[in-house]
PyMOL Python script that loads the backbone (N, CA, C, O; Angstrom):
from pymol import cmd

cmd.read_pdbstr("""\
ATOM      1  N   UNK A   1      83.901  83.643  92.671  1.00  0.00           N
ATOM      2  CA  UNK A   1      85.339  83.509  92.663  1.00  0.00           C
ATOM      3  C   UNK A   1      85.925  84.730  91.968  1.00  0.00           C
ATOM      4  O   UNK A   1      85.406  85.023  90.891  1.00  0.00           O
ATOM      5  N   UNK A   2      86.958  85.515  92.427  1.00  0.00           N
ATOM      6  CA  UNK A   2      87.195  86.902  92.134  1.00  0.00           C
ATOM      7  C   UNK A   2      88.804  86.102  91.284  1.00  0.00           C
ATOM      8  O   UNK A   2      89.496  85.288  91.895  1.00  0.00           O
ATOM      9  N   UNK A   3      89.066  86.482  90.084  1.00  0.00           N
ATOM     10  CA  UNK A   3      90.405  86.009  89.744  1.00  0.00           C
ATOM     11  C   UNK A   3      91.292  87.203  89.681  1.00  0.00           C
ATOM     12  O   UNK A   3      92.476  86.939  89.888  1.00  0.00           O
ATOM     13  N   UNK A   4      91.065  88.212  89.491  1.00  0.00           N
ATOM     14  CA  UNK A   4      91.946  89.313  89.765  1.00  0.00           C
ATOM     15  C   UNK A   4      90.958  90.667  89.816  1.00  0.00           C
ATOM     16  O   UNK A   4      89.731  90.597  89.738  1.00  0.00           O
ATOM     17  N   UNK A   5      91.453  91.479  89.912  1.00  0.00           N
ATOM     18  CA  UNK A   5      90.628  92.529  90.460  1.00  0.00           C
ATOM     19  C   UNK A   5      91.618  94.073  90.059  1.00  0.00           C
ATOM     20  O   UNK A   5      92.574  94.266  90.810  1.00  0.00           O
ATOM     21  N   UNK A   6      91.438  94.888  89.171  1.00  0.00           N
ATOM     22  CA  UNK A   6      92.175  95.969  88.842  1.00  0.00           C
ATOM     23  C   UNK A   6      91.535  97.246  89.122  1.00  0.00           C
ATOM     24  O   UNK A   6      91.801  98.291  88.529  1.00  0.00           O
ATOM     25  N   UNK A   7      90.594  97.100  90.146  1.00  0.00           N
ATOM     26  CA  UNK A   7      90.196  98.363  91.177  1.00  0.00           C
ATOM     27  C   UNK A   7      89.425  98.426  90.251  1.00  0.00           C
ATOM     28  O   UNK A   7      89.547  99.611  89.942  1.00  0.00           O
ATOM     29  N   UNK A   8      88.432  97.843  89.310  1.00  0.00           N
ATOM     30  CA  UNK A   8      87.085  98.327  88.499  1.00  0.00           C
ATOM     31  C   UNK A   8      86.137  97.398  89.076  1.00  0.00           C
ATOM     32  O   UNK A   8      84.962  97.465  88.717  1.00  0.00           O
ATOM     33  N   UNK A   9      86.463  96.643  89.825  1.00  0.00           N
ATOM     34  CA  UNK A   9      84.829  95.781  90.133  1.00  0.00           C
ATOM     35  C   UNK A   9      84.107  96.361  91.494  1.00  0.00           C
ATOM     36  O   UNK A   9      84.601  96.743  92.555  1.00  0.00           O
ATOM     37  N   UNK A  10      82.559  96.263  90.986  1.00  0.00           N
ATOM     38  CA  UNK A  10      81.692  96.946  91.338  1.00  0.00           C
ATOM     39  C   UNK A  10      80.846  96.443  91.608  1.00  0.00           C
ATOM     40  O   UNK A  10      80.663  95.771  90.593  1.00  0.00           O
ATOM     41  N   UNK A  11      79.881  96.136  92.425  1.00  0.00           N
ATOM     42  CA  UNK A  11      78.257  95.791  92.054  1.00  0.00           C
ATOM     43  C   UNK A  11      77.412  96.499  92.133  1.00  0.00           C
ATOM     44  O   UNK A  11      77.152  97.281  93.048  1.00  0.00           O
ATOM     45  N   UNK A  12      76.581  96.203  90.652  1.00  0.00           N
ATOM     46  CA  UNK A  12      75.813  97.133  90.107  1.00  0.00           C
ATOM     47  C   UNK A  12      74.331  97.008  90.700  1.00  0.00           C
ATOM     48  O   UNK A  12      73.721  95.951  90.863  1.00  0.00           O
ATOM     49  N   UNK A  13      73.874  98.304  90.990  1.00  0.00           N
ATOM     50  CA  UNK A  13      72.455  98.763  91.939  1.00  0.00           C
ATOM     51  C   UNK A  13      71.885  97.740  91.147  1.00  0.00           C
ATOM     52  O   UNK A  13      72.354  96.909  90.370  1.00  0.00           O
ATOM     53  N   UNK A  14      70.315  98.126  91.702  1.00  0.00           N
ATOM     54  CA  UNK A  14      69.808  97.176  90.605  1.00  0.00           C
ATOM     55  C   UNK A  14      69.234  97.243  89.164  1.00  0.00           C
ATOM     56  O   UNK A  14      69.286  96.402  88.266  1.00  0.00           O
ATOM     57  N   UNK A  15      68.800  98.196  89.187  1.00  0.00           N
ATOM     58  CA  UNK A  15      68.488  98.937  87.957  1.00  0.00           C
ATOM     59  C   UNK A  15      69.573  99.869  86.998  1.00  0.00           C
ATOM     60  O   UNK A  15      69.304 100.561  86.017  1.00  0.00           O
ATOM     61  N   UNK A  16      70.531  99.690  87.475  1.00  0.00           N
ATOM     62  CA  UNK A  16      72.206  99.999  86.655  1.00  0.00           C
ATOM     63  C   UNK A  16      72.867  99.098  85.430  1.00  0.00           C
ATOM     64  O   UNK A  16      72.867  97.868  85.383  1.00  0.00           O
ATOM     65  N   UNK A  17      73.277  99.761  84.714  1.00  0.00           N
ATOM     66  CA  UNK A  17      73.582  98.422  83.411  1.00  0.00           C
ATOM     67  C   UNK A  17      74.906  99.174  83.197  1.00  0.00           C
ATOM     68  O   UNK A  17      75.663  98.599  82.414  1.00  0.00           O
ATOM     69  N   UNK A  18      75.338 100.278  83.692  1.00  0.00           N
ATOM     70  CA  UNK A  18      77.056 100.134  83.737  1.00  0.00           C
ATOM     71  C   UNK A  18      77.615 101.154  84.727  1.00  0.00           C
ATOM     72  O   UNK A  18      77.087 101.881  85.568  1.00  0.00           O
ATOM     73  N   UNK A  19      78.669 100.981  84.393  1.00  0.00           N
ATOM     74  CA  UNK A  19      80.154 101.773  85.654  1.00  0.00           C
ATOM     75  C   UNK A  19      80.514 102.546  84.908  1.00  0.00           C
ATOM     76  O   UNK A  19      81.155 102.257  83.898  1.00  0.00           O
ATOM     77  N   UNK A  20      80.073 104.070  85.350  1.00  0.00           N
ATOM     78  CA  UNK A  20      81.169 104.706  84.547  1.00  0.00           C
ATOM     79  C   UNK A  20      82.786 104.849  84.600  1.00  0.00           C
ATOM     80  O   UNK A  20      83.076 104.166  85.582  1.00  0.00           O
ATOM     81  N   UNK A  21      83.662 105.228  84.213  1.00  0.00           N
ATOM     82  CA  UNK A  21      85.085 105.139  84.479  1.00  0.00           C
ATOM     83  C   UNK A  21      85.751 106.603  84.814  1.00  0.00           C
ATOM     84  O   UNK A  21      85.733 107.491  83.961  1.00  0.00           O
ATOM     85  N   UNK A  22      86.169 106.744  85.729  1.00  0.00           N
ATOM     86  CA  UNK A  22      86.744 108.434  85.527  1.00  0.00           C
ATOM     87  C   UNK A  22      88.197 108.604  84.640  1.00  0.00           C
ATOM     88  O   UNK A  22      89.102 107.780  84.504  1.00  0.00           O
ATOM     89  N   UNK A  23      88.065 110.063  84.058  1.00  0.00           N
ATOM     90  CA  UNK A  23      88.815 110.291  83.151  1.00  0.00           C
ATOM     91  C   UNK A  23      90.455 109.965  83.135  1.00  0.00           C
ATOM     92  O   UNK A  23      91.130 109.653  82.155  1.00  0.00           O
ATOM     93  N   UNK A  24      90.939 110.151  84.676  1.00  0.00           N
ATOM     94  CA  UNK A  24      91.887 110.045  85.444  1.00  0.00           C
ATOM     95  C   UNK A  24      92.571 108.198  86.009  1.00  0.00           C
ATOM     96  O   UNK A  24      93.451 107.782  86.762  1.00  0.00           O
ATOM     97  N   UNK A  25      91.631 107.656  85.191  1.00  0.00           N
ATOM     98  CA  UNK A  25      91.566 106.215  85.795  1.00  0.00           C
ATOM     99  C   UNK A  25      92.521 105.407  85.238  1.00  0.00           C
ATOM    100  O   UNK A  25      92.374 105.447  84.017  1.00  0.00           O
ATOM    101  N   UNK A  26      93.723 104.460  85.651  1.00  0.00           N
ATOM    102  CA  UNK A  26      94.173 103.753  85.117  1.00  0.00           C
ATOM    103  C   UNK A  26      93.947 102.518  84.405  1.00  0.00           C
ATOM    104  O   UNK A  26      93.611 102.019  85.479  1.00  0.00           O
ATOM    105  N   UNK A  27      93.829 101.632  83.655  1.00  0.00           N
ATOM    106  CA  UNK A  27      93.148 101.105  82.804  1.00  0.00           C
ATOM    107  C   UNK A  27      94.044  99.666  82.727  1.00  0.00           C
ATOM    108  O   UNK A  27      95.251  99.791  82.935  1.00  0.00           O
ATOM    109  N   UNK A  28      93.674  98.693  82.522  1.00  0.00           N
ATOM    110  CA  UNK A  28      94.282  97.323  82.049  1.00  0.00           C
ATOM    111  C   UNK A  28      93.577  97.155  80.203  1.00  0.00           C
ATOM    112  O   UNK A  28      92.651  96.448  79.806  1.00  0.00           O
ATOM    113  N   UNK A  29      94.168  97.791  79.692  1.00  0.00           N
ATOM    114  CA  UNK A  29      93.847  97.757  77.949  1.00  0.00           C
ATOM    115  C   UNK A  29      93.973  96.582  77.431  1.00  0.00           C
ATOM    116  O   UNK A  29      93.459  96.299  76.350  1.00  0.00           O
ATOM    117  N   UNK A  30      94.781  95.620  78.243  1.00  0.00           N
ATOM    118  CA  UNK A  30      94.650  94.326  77.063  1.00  0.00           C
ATOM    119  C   UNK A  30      92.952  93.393  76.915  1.00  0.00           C
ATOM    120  O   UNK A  30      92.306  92.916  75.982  1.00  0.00           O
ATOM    121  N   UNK A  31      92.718  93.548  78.940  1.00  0.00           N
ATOM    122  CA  UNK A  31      91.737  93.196  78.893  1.00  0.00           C
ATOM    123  C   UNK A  31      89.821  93.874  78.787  1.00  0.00           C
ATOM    124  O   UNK A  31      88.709  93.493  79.152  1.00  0.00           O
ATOM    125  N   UNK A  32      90.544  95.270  77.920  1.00  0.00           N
ATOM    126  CA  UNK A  32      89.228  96.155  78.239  1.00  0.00           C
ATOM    127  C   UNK A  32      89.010  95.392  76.503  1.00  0.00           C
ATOM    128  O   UNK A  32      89.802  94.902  75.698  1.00  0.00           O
ATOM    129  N   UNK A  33      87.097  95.685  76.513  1.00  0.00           N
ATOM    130  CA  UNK A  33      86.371  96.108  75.005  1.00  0.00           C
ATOM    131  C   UNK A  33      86.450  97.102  74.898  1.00  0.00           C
ATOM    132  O   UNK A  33      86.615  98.029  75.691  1.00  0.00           O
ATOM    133  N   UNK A  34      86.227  96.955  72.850  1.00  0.00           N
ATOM    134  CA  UNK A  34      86.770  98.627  72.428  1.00  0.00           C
ATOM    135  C   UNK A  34      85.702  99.632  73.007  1.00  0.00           C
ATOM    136  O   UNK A  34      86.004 100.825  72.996  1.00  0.00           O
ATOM    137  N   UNK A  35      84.519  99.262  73.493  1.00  0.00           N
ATOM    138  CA  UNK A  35      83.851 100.068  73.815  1.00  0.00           C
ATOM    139  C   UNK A  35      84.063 100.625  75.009  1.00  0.00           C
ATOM    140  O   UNK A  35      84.075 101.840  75.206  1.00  0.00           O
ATOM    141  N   UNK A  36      84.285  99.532  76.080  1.00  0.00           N
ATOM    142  CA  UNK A  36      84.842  99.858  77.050  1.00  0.00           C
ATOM    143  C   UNK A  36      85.510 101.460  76.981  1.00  0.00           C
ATOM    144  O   UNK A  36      84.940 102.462  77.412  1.00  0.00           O
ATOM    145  N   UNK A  37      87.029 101.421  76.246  1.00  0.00           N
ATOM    146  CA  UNK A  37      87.879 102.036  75.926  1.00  0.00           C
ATOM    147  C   UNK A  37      86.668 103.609  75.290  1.00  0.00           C
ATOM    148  O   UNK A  37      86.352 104.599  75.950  1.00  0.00           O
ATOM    149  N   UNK A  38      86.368 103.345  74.204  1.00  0.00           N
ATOM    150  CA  UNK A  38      85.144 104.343  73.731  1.00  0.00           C
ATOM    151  C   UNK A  38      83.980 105.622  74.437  1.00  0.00           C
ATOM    152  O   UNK A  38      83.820 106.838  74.334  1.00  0.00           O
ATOM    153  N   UNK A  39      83.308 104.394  75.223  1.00  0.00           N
ATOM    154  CA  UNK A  39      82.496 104.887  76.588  1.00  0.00           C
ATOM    155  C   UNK A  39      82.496 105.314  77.473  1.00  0.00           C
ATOM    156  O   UNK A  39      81.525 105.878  77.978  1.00  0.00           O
ATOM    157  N   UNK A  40      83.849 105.159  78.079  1.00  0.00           N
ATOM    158  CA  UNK A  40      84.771 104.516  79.235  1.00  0.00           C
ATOM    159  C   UNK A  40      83.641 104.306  80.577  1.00  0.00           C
ATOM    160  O   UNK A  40      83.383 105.064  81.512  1.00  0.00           O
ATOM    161  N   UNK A  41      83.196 103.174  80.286  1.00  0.00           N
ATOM    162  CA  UNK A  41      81.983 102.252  80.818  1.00  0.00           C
ATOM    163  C   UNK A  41      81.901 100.778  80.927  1.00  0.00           C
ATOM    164  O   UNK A  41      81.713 100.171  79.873  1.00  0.00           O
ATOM    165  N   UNK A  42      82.004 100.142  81.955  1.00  0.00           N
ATOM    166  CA  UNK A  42      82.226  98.913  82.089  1.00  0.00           C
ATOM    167  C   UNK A  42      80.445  97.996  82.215  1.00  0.00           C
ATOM    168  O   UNK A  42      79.616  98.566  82.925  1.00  0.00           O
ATOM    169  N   UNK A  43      80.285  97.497  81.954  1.00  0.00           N
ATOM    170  CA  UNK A  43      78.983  96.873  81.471  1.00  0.00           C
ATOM    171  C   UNK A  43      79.096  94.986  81.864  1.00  0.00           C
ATOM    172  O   UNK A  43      80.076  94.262  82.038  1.00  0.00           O
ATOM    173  N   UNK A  44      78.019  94.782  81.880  1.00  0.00           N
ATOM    174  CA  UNK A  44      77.953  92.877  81.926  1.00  0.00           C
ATOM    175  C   UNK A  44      78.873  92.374  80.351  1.00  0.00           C
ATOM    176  O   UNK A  44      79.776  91.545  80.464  1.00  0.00           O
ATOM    177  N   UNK A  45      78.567  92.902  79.104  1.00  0.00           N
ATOM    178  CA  UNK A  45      79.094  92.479  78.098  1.00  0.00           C
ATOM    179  C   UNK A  45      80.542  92.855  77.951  1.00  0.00           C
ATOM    180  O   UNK A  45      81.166  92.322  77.033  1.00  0.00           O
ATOM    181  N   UNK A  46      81.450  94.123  79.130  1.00  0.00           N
ATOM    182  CA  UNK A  46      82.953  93.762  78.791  1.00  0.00           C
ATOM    183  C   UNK A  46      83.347  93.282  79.324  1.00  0.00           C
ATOM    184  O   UNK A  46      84.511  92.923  79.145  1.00  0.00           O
ATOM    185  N   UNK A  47      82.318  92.805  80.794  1.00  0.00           N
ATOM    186  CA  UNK A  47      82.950  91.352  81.399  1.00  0.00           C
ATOM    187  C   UNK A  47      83.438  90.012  80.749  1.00  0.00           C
ATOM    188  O   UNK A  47      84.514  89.414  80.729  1.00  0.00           O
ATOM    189  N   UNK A  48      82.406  89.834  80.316  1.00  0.00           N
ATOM    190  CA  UNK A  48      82.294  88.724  78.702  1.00  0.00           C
ATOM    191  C   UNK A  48      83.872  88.937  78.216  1.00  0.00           C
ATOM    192  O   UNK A  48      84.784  88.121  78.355  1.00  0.00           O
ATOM    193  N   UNK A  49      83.941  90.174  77.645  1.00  0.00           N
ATOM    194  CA  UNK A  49      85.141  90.054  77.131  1.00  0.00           C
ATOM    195  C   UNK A  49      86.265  90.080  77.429  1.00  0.00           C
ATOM    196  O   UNK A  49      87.292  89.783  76.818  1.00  0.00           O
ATOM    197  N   UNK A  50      85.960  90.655  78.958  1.00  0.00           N
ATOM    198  CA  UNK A  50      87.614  90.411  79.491  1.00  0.00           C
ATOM    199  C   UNK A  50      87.603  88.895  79.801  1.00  0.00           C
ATOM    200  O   UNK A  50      88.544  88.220  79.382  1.00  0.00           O
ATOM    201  N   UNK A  51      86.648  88.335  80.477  1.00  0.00           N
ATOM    202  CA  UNK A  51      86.568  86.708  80.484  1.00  0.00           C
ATOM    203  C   UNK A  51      87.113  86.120  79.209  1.00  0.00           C
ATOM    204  O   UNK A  51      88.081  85.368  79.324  1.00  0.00           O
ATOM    205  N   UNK A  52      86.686  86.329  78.158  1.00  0.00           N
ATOM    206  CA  UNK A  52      87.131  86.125  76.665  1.00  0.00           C
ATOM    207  C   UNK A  52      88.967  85.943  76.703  1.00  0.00           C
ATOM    208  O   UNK A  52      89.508  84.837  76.680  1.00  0.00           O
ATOM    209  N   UNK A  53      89.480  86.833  76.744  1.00  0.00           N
ATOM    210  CA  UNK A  53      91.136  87.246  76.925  1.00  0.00           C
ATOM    211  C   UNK A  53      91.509  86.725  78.139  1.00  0.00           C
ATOM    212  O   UNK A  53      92.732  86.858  78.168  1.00  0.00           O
ATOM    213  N   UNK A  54      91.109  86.159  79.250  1.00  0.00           N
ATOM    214  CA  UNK A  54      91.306  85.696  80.123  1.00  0.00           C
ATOM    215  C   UNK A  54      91.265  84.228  79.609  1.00  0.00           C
ATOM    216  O   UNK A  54      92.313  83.654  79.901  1.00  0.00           O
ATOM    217  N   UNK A  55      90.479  83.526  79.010  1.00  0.00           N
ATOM    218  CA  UNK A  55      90.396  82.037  78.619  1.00  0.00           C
ATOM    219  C   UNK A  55      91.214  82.123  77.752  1.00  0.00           C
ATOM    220  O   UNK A  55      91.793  81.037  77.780  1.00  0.00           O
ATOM    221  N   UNK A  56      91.890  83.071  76.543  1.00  0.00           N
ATOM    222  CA  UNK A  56      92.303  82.848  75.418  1.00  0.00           C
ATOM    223  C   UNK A  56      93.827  82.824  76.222  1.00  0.00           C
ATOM    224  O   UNK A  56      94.743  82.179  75.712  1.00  0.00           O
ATOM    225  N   UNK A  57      94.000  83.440  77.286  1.00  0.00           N
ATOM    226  CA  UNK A  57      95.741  83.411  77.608  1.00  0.00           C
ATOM    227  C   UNK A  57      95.787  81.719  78.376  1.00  0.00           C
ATOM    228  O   UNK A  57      96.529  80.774  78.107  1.00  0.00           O
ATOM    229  N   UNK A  58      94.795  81.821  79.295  1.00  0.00           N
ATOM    230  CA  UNK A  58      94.558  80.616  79.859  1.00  0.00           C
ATOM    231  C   UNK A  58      94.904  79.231  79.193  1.00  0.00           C
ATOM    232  O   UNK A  58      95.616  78.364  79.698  1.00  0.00           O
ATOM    233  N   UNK A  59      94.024  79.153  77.479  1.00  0.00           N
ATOM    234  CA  UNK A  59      94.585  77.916  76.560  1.00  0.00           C
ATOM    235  C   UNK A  59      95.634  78.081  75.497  1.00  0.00           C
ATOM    236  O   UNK A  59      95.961  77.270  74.631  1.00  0.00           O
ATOM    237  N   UNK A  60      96.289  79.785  75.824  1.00  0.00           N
ATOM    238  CA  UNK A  60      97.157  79.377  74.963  1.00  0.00           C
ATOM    239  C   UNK A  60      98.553  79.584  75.434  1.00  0.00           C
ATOM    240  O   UNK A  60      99.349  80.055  74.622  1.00  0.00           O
ATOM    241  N   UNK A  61      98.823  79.390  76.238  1.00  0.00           N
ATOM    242  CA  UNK A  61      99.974  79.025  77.680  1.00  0.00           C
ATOM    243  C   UNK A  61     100.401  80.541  78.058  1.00  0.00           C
ATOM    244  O   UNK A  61     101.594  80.815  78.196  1.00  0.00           O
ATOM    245  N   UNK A  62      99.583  81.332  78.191  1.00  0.00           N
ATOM    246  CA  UNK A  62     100.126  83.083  78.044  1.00  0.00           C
ATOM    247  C   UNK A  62      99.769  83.779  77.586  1.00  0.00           C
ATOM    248  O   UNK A  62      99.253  84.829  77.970  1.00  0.00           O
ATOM    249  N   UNK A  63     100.050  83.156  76.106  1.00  0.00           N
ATOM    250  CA  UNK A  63      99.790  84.297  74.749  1.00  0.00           C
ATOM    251  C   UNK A  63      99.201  85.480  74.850  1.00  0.00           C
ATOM    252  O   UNK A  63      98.526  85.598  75.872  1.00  0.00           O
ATOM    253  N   UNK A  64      99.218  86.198  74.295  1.00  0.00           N
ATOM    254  CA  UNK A  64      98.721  87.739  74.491  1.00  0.00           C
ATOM    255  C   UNK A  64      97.342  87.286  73.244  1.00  0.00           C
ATOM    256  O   UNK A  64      97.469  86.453  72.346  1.00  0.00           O
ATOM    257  N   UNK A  65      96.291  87.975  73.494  1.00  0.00           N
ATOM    258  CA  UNK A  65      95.387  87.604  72.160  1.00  0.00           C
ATOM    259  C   UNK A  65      95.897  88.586  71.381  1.00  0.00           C
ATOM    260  O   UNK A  65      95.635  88.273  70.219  1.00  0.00           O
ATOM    261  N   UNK A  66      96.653  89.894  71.420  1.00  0.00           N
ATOM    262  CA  UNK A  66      96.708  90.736  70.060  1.00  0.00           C
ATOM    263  C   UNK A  66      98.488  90.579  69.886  1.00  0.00           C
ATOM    264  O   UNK A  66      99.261  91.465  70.250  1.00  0.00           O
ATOM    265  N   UNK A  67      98.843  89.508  69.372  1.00  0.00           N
ATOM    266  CA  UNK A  67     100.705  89.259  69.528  1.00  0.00           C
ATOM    267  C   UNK A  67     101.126  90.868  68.748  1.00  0.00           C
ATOM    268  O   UNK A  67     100.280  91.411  68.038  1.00  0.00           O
ATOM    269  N   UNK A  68     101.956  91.261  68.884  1.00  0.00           N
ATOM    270  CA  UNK A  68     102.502  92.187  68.217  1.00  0.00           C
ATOM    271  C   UNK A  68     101.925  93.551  68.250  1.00  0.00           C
ATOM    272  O   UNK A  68     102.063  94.417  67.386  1.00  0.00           O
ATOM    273  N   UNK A  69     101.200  93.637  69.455  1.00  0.00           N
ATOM    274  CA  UNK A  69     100.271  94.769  69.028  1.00  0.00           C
ATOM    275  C   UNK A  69     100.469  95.516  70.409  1.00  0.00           C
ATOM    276  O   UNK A  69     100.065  94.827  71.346  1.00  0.00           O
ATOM    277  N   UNK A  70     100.830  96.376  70.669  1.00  0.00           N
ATOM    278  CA  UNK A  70     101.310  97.080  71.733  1.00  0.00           C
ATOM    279  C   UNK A  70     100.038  97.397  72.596  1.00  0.00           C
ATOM    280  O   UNK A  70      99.089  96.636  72.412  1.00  0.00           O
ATOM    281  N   UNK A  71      99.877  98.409  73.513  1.00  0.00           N
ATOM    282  CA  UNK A  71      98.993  99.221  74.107  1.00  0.00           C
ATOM    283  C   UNK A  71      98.805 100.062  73.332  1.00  0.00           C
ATOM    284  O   UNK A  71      97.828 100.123  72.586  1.00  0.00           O
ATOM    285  N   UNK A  72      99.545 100.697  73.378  1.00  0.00           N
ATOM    286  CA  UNK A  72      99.495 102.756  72.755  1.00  0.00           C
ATOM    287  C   UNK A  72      98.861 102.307  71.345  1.00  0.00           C
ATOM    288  O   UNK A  72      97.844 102.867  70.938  1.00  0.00           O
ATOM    289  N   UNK A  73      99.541 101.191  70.546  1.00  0.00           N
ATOM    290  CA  UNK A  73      98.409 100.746  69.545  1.00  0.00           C
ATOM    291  C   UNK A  73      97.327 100.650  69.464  1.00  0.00           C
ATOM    292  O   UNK A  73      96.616 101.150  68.593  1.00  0.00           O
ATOM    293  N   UNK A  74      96.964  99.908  70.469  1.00  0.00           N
ATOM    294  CA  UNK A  74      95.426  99.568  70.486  1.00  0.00           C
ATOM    295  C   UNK A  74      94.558 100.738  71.385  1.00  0.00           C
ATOM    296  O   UNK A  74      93.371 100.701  71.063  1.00  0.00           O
ATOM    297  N   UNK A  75      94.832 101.708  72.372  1.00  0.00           N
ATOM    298  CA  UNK A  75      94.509 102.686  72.546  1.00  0.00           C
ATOM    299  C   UNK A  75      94.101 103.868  71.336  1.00  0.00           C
ATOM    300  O   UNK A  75      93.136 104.616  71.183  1.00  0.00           O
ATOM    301  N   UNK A  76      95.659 103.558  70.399  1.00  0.00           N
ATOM    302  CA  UNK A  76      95.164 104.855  69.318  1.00  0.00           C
ATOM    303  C   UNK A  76      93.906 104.044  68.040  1.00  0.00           C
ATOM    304  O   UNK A  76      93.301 104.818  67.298  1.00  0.00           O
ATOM    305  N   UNK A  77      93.771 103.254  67.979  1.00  0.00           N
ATOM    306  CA  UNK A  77      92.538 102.642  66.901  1.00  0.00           C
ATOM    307  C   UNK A  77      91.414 102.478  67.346  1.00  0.00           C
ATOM    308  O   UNK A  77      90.610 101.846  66.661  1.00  0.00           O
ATOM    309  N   UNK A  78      90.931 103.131  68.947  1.00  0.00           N
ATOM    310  CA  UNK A  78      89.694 103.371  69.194  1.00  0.00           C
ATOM    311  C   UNK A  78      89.535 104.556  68.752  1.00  0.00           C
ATOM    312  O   UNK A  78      88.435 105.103  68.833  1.00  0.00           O
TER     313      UNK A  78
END
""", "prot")
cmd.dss("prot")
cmd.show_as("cartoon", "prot")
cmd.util.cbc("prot")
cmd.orient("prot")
């Protein structure tokens, strides 16, 4: 079941353990890991975490998981 799709999903060869990201790439930051952001490499474990922020808006009628905390914020503290 695909729930949204922001032009990063991939399936990985078989012996592959991530996606790299090009430099030029537009990004959904609320739902990337900081590593993600770091690496710029998408992996089985920032699936996890975008799943993570996906359940947390899911039970909390919306909510953003970082309230008050912009993009350009959380971009500049990686």
């Amino acid at each position: 079941v695909k729930i949204a799709d922001f032009g990063l999903a991939r399936e990985l060869e078989h012996k592959e353990r991530a996606i790299k990201l090009r430099k030029d790439q537009r990004l959904p930051i609320k739902w990337l890991a900081p590593e993600t952001m770091i690496e710029r490499a998408c992996t089985k474990k920032s699936d996890v975490w975008a799943y993570g922020v996906l359940c947390w808006e899911i039970f909390s009628n919306g909510a953003a998981p970082y309230a008050g905390v912009g993009s350009n914020n959380i971009v500049a503290r990686k």
